[in-house]
N, C-alpha and C positions, 0 to 999 in steps of 0.2 A: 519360412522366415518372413516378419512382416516388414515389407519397405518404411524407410525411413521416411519421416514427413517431411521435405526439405524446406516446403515453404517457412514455417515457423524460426524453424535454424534460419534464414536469410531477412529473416524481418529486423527492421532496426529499430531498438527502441529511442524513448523521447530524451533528447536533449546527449548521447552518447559521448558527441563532443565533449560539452560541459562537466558530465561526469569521469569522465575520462583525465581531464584535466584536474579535477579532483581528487580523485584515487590518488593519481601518480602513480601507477603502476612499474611495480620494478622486477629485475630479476632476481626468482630465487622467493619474492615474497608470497604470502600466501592470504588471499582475497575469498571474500564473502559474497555470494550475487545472493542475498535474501528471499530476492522474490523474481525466483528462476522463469519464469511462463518459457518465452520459446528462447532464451540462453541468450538473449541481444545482447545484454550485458556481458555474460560469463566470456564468449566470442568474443568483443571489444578488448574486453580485459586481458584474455590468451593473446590476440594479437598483438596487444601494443609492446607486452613483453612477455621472458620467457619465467612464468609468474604460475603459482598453480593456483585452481580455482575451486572452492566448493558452493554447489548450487541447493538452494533449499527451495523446496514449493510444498506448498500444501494438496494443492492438487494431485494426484498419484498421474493422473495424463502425460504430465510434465516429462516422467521418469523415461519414457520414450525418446523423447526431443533431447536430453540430455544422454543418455545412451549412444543414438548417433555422434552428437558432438561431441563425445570422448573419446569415439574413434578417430576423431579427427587428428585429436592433441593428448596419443599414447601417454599415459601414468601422468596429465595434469587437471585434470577434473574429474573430481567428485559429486555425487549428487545424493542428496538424503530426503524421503517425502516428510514434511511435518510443515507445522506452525513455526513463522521466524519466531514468535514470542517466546518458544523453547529451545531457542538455536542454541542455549550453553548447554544442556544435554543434551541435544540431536548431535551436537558435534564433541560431545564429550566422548559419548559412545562410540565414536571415529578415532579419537586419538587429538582430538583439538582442541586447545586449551586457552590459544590463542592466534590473534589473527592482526595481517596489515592492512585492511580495509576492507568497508562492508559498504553494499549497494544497497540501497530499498528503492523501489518501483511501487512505488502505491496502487490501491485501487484494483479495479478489474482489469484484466488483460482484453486485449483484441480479441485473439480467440476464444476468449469464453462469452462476449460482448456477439460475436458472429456467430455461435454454435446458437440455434435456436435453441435446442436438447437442452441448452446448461438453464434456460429460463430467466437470462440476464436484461433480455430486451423486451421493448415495450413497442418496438415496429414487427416482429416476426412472430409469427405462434409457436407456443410454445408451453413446457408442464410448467407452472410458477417454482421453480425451486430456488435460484439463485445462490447455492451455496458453492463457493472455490471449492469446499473438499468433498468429503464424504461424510462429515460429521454435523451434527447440530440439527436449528429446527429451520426445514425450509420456509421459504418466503409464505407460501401455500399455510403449512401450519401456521405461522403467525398471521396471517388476516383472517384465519375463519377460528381460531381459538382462543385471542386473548379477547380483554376488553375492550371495549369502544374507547372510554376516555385512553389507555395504554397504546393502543392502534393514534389516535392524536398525539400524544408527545413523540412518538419515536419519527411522526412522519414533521414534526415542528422543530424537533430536538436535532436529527440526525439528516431532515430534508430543508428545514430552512420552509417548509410550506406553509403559507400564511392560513390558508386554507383546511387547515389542520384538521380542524374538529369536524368540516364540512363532509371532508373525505371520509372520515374515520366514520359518520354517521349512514353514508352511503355505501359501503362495507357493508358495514352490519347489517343496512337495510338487506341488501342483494343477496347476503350470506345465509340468512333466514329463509330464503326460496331455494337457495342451492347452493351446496359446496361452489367457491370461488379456486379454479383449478387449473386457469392458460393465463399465460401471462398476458393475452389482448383480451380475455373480459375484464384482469384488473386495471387496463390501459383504460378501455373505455369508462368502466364504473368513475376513474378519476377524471378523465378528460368532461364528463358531463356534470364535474362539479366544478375544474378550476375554469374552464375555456382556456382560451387564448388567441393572440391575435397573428393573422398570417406572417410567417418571417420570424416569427417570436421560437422559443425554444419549446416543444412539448411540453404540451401541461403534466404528463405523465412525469417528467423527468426526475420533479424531484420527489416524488414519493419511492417509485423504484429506485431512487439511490437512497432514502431514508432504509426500505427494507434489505436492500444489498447488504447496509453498515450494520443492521440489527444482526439479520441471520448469519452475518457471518463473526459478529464483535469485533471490528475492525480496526476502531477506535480503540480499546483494550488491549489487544494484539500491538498494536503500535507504541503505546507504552509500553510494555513488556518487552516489544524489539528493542526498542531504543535505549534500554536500561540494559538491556544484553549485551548490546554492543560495545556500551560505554565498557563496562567488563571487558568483553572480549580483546577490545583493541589494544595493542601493544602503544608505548610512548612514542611518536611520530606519526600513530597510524591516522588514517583517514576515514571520516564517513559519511557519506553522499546519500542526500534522501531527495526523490523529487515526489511531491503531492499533485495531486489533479483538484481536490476544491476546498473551501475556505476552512474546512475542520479539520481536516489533517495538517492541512500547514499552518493553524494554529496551534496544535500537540507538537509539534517540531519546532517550531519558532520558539513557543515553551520552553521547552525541554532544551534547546540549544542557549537559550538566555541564561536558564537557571544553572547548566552546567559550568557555563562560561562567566561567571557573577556579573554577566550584565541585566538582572532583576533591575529593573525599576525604583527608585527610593520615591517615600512620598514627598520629598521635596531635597532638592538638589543641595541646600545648607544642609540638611541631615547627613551626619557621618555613617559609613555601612559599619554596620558591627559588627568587625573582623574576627574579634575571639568566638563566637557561633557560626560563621560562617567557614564551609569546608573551601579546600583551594580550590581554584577551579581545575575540573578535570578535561573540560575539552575546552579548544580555542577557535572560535569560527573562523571561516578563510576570509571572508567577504560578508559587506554586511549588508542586510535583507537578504531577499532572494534572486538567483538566475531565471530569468522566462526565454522562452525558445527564438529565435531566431526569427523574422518574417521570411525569412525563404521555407524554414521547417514546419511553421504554420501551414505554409500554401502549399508544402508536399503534402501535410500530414495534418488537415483541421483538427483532428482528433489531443495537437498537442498545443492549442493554442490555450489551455486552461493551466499547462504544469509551472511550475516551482523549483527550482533549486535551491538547498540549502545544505550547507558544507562543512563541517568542523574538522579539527584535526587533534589527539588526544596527546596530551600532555603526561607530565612524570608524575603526577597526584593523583593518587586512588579513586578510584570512582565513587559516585555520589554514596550509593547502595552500599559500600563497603568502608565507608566513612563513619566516625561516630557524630551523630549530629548535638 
């Protein structure tokens, strides 16, 4: 029998309080951890009340970590491997049709950031793959197969690198003498084009998170989650999203504006035009975002980049099932 991993089960994710208080967890209801890694959330959730929980990861790894913590809290968690983007059938095929609040934890986990194997870091060796699951094209595949110019937008579009097309040309150079196939030759190939200054953040960083978001469609996924959820969520429910960098939590912010008809007019004299516009279906808790604490920064620098953003769903149909 293989021991349980305890570590992961006793990790806590960012910002738990804040989400916590979000949820509102109650007893009897029945909660969404989206994006399971090692169950912080699902665990936060069990405890604060007597609430059942189902955990979704794409990673099949994950199914481990959840497995122990179900022994924890006999017949209240659930665990199913897929994409939250398909969370209404992943959990249809369960019997769940509907739910009192859903979690999302953006981005890469810890554990898949520290497992060199997973190919998600740009300080440890490792195979360049970076995919959360086991499907798609890894990281590897896409810098030695697409095109130059295509290799520049995803690293401008998806990494914010200014340096776009510099990078993308040093690729190609490199790729032409040898498959590119550890994640520290593609560390290097970039570090010798953007530099950077000591203190400053890795010039690596943002190309490996441009290809993290490709290889895995992250940004797509996230749309899809979040239109799920709207679904999913019963009248009262809750749903708590924290992002790590400026793209995700602008798909969020998005998406919680337009749900909530606080869209933007092009000018404040202009009336909204109520007969086309559907009701709103969720109502945000709070306005902008929650960011982490200075004490859980200084435990945890890892969380001094997150986001909290919050809404709570309303007695109006969802956007997706609206006539527009």
């Amino acid at each position: 029998m293989t021991a349980p991993t305890h570590a992961p089960l006793t990790h806590k994710p960012v910002m738990v309080a804040e989400v916590l208080r979000a949820l509102s967890p109650r007893a009897g209801a029945l909660y969404i951890d989206a994006t399971f890694g090692g169950g912080g959330y699902a665990r936060a959730m069990l405890d604060a009340a007597d609430c059942l929980v189902c955990g979704i990861d794409r990673d099949p790894r994950a199914a481990e970590r959840a497995e122990a913590l179900a022994r924890q809290y006999p017949g209240r968690l659930q665990f199913v491997v897929g994409r939250f983007g398909e969370m209404l059938k992943l959990l249809e095929a369960r019997g769940i049709t509907r739910a009192d609040g859903v979690a999302f934890d953006l981005g890469v986990s810890s554990m898949q950031i520290d497992d060199p194997a997973r190919g998600f870091s740009f300080r440890a060796d490792g195979p360049l793959d970076m995919r959360m699951g086991e499907d798609g094209p890894s990281a590897a595949e896409i810098v030695n197969a697409l095109p130059e110019k295509t290799i520049a937008d995803i690293l401008f579009k998806l990494g914010e690198e200014r340096r776009a097309r510099a990078v993308a040309r040093a690729i190609v150079k490199a790729r032409a003498e040898r498959k590119i196939t550890r994640t520290l030759e593609l560390a290097e190939i970039v570090r010798g084009v953007v530099g950077g200054k000591p203190g400053a953040i890795d010039p690596a960083t943002r190309s490996f998170q441009a290809l993290r978001i490709y290889a895995n469609d992250e940004l797509g996924e996230l749309d899809r989650g979040l239109s799920a959820a709207e679904i999913l969520l019963n009248p009262g429910g809750r749903l708590a999203v924290v992002s790590f960098h400026s793209l995700e939590d602008r798909v969020v912010k998005s998406f919680l504006r337009s749900r909530s008809g606080a869209e933007p007019r092009a000018s404040r004299h202009m009336p909204i035009a109520v007969r086309n516009n559907p009701q709103p279906s969720l109502r945000q808790l709070f306005r902008g975002a929650l960011t982490p604490s200075a004490e859980e920064v200084s435990a945890n620098p890892r969380a001094r980049s997150a986001r909290l953003r919050a809404a709570e769903r309303t007695i109006h149909p969802a956007f997706t099932e609206q006539a527009v």
